[in-house]
C-alpha positions in Angstrom: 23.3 27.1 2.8 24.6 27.2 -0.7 28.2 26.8 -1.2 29.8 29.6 -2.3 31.5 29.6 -6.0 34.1 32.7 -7.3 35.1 32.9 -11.1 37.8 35.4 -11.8 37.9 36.3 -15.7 40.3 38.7 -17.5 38.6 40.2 -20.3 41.7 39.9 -23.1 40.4 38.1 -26.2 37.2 40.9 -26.6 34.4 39.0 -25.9 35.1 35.5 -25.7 37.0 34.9 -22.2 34.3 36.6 -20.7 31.2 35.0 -22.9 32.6 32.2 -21.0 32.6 32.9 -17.9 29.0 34.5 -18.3 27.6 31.2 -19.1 29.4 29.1 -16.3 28.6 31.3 -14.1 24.6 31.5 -14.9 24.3 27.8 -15.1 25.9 27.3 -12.4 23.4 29.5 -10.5 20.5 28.3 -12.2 21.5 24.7 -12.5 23.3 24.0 -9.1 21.9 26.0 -6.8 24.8 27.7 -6.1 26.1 31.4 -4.5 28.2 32.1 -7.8 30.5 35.5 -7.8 31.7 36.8 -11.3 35.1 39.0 -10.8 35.7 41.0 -13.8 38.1 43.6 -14.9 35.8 44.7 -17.6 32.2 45.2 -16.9 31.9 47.1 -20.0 32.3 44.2 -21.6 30.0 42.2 -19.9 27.5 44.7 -21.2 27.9 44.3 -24.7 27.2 40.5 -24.2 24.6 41.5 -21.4 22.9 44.5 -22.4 20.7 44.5 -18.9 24.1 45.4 -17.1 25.3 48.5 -15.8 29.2 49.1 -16.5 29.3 52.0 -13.8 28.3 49.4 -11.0 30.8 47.9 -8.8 28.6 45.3 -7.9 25.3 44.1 -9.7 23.5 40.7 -9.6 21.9 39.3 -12.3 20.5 35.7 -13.2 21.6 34.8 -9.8 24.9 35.8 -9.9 27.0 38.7 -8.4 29.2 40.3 -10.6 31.6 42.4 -9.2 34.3 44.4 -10.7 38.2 43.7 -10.0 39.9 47.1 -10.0 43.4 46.8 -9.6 43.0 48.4 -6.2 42.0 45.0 -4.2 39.7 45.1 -1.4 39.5 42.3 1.1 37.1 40.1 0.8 36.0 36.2 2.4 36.7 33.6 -0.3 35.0 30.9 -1.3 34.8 27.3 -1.2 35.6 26.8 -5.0 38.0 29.1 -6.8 37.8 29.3 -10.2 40.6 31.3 -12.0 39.2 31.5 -15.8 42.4 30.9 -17.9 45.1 31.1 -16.1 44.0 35.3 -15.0 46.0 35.3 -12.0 44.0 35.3 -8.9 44.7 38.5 -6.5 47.9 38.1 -4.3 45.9 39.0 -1.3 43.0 36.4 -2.3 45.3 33.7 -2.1 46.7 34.8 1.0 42.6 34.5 2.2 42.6 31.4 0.6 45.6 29.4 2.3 44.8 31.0 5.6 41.0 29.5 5.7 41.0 26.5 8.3 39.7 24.5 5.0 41.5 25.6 1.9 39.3 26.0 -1.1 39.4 24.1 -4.5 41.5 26.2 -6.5 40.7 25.3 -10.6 42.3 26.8 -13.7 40.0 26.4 -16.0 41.6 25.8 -19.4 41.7 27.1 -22.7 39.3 24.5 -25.1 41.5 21.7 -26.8 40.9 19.0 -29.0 44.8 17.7 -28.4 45.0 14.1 -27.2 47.6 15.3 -24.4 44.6 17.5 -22.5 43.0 14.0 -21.6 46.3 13.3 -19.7 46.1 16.5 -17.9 43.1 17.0 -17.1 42.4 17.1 -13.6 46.0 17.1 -12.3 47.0 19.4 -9.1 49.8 21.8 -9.0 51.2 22.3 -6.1 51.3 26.7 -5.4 53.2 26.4 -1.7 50.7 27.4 1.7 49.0 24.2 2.0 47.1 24.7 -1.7 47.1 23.4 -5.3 45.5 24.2 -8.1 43.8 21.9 -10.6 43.8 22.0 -14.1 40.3 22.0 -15.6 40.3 21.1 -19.4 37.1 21.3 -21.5 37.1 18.9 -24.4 35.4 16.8 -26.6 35.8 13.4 -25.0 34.5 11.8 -21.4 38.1 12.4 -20.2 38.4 15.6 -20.1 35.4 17.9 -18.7 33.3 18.2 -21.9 31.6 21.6 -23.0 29.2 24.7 -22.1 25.8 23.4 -22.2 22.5 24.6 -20.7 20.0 22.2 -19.7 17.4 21.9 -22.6 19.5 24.2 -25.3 19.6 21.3 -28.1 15.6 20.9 -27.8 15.1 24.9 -27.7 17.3 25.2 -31.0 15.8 22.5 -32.9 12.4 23.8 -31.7 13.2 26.9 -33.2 14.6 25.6 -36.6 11.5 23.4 -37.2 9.3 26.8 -36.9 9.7 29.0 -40.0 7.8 31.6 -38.1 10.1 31.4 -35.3 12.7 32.2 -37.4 11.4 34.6 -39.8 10.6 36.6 -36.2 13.6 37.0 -34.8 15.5 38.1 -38.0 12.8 40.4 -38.8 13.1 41.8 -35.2 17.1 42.1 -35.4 16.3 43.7 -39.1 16.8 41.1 -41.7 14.6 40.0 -44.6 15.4 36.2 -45.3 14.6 34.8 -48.8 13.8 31.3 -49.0 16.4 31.1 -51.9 19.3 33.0 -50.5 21.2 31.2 -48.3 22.0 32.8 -44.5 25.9 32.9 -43.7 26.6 34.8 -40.6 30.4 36.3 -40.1 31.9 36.6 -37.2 35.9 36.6 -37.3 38.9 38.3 -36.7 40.6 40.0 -39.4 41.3 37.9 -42.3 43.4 39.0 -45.7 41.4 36.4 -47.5 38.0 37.9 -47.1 37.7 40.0 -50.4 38.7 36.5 -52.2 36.2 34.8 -50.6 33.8 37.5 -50.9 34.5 38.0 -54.6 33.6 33.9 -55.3 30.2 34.2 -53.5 29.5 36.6 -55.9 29.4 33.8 -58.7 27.4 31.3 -56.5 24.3 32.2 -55.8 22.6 34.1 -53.6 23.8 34.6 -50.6 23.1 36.9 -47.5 26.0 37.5 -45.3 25.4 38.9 -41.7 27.7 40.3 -40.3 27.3 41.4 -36.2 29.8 44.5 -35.1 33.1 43.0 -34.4 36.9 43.1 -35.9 36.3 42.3 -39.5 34.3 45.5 -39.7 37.4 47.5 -41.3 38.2 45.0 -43.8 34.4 45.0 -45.3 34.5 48.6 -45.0 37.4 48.6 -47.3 36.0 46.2 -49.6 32.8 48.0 -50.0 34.4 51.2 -50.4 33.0 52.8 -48.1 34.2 55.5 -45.2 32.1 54.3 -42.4 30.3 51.1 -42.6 27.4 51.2 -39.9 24.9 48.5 -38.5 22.1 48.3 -40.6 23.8 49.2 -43.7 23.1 46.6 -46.7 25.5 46.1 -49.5 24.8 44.2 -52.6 27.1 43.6 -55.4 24.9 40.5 -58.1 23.9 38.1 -55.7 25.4 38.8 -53.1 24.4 41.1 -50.0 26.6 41.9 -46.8 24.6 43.5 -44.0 26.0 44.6 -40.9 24.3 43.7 -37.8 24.1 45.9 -34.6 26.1 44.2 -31.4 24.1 41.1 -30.4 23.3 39.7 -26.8 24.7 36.2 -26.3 21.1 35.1 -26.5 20.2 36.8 -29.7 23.6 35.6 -30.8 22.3 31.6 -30.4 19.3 32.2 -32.7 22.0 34.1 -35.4 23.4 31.0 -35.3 20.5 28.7 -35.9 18.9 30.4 -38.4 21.5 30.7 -40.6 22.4 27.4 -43.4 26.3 28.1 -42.5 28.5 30.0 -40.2 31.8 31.2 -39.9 32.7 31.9 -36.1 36.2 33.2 -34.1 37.4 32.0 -31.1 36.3 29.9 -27.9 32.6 30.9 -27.0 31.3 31.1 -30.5 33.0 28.1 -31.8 31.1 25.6 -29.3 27.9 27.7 -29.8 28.2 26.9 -33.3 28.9 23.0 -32.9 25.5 23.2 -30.4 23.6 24.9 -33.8 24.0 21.7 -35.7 25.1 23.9 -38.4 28.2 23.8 -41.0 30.7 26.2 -40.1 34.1 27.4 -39.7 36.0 28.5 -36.8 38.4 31.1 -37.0 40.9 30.3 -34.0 42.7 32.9 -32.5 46.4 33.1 -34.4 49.2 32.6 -32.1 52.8 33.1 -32.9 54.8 30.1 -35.0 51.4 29.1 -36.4 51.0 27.2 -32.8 47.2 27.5 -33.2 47.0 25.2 -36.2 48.1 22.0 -34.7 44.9 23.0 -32.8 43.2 23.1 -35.1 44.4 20.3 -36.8 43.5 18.1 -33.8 40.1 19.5 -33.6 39.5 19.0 -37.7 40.4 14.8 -36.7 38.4 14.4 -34.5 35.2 16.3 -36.1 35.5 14.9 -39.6 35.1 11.1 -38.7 32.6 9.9 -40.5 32.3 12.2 -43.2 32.8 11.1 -46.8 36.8 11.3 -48.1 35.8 14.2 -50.9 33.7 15.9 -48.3 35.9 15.5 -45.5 38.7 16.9 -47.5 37.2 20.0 -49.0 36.0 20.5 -45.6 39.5 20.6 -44.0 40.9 22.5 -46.9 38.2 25.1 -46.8 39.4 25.4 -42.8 42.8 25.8 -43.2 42.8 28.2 -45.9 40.6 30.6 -44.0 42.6 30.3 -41.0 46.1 31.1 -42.7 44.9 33.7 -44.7 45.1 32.4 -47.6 44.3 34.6 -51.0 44.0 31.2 -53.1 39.6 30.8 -53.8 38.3 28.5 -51.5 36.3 26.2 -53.9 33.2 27.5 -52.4 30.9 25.7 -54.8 32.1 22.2 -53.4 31.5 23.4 -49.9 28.2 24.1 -50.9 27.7 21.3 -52.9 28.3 18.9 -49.9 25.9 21.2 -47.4 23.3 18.1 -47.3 26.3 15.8 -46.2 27.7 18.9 -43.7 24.8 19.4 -42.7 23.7 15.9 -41.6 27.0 15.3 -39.9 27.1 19.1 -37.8 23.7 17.4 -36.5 25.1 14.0 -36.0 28.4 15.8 -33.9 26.2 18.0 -31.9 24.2 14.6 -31.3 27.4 13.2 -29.8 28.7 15.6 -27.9 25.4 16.4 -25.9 25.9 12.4 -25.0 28.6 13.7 -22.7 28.6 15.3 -19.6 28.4 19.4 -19.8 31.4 21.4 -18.4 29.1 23.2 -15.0 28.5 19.7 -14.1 31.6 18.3 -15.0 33.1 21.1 -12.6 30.4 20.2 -9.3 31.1 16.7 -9.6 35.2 17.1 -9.6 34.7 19.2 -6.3 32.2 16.6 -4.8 35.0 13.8 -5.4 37.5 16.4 -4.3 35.7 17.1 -0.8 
């Protein structure tokens, strides 16, 4: 009999708490052979990033897994054998109460917010005592073999560079979401929370090239409606202004949202779920992290830019950085954008090279079966 797994997940950040869940959860099934239960609070949400759901279902299993949605009204239910409370969500008062009174308590895991600080290696694993017999674990993802590495689906890296070695391939599937690629436009896909330095950034694109920015439904929306001009910007809607065109793409499936990302030359990505789905693209990009208060989110970012820029060259490595940090405080100074591109072949190589080392390590789902092995 399969053991049992539960994965509560609070739907706060839009899509990204949940995009993660959604993916642990499926491998997990797929991979491990497990009984895997997805709790949500926002099954609407799940259906945005899942079209094949149904958000007036309490209950609806998919790729193996049972999702069920959390109301605030809790009804008893057995727990499981592992607990997994998706950052720090707050499991149910009454689910803990199941939990402490089974005769074998379960593994209780906060899974953790992604962190390239060096103090998450040192964490990683510790219990926390919670009082009736249990304790709860703290479950980092990261980037090294101390900490529990990152989302990865058995035999993604071969499918994406299968699909970037066929032109066809990707000529299909951007024809099919409604693009037209030209093999002398560069592809830069957008996807970001708002950002006061877009229309700068927007306006030096203009004088470099072509370029073809896509741009899936999502929070920037507003701000490229303003800088068009125009009262409702839709999906499907193309804007060009010289060489530049901004097209608005309809809300993609986390699937179709993977091939986005490998067919375009650079991306530009928010949050926790779409930043490690654009390291596993082998693609230049820029994350857009999620702005806390006292600029606490760019000593993470910091940490992460250390680590990820070993090995590139001092001048690229350093327009690299600069090009990060001015995105992510908003800055209205240009972002040398011709240097960025100048140094593509060089960001290019290394995004390959990182995405090389990274699949070396262990992949969070099994990361998270062997911990409970050792635990049992």
């Amino acid at each position: 009999m399969s053991l049992r797994w539960d994965i509560f997940c609070k739907v706060i950040d839009n899509y990204g708490d949940i995009g993660v869940s959604w993916r642990l959860a499926r491998q997990l099934a797929a991979e491990h052979d497990l009984d895997v239960r997805l709790w949500l609070d926002d099954v609407t949400a799940f259906c945005r990033i899942y079209p094949e759901g149904d958000p007036t279902l309490s209950v609806q299993r998919h790729c193996g897994v049972a999702i069920h949605h959390w109301s605030i009204h809790w009804r008893a239910t057995d727990t499981a054998d592992v607990v997994i409370e998706a950052f720090a969500c707050e499991l149910p008062t009454q689910y803990i109460a199941t939990m402490a009174a089974r005769e074998r308590v379960p593994l209780w895991l906060n899974l953790e917010y992604l962190s390239a600080e060096g103090w998450v290696e040192g964490c990683h694993g510790l219990p926390s005592l919670q009082g009736n017999n249990l304790k709860k674990y703290f479950f980092f993802p990261g980037f090294s073999p101390q900490t529990g590495g990152l989302l990865r689906e058995s035999g993604l890296i071969l499918r994406r560079q299968e699909f970037q070695g066929n032109a066809q391939a990707r000529t299909d599937f951007l024809l099919r979401i409604g693009v037209e690629a030209h093999e002398d436009c560069r592809l830069i896909s957008l996807f970001c929370y708002e950002n006061s330095a877009l229309p700068t950034w927007l306006d030096g694109l203009v004088a470099e090239g072509a370029s073809h920015i896509l741009v899936p439904e999502g929070r920037i929306i507003p701000a490229l409606t303003s800088y068009i001009g125009e009262e409702v910007l839709q999906a499907g809607r193309i804007y060009r202004r010289g060489a530049l065109t901004i097209q608005v793409l309809p809300f993609l499936s986390q699937d179709d949202y993977d091939l986005l990302l490998w067919a375009c030359d650079f991306n530009i990505v928010r949050g926790e779920d779409s930043f490690v789905r654009a390291q596993w693209a082998g693609r230049p990009f820029i994350w857009h992290i999620y702005p806390q208060e006292e600029d606490a989110h760019l000593i993470k970012l910091d940490a992460f830019l250390a680590r990820y820029c070993e090995g590139l060259s001092e001048e690229s490595g350093a327009e690299f950085r600069a090009c990060w940090r001015a995105w992510n405080q908003c800055e209205n100074s240009p972002i040398d954008w011709s240097r960025i591109m100048g140094a593509r072949p060089e960001l290019a190589g290394h995004a390959e090279h990182w995405c090389g080392q990274q699949s070396a390590l262990e992949n969070l789902a099994y990361s998270l079966v062997q911990f409970h092995q050792n635990w049992l």
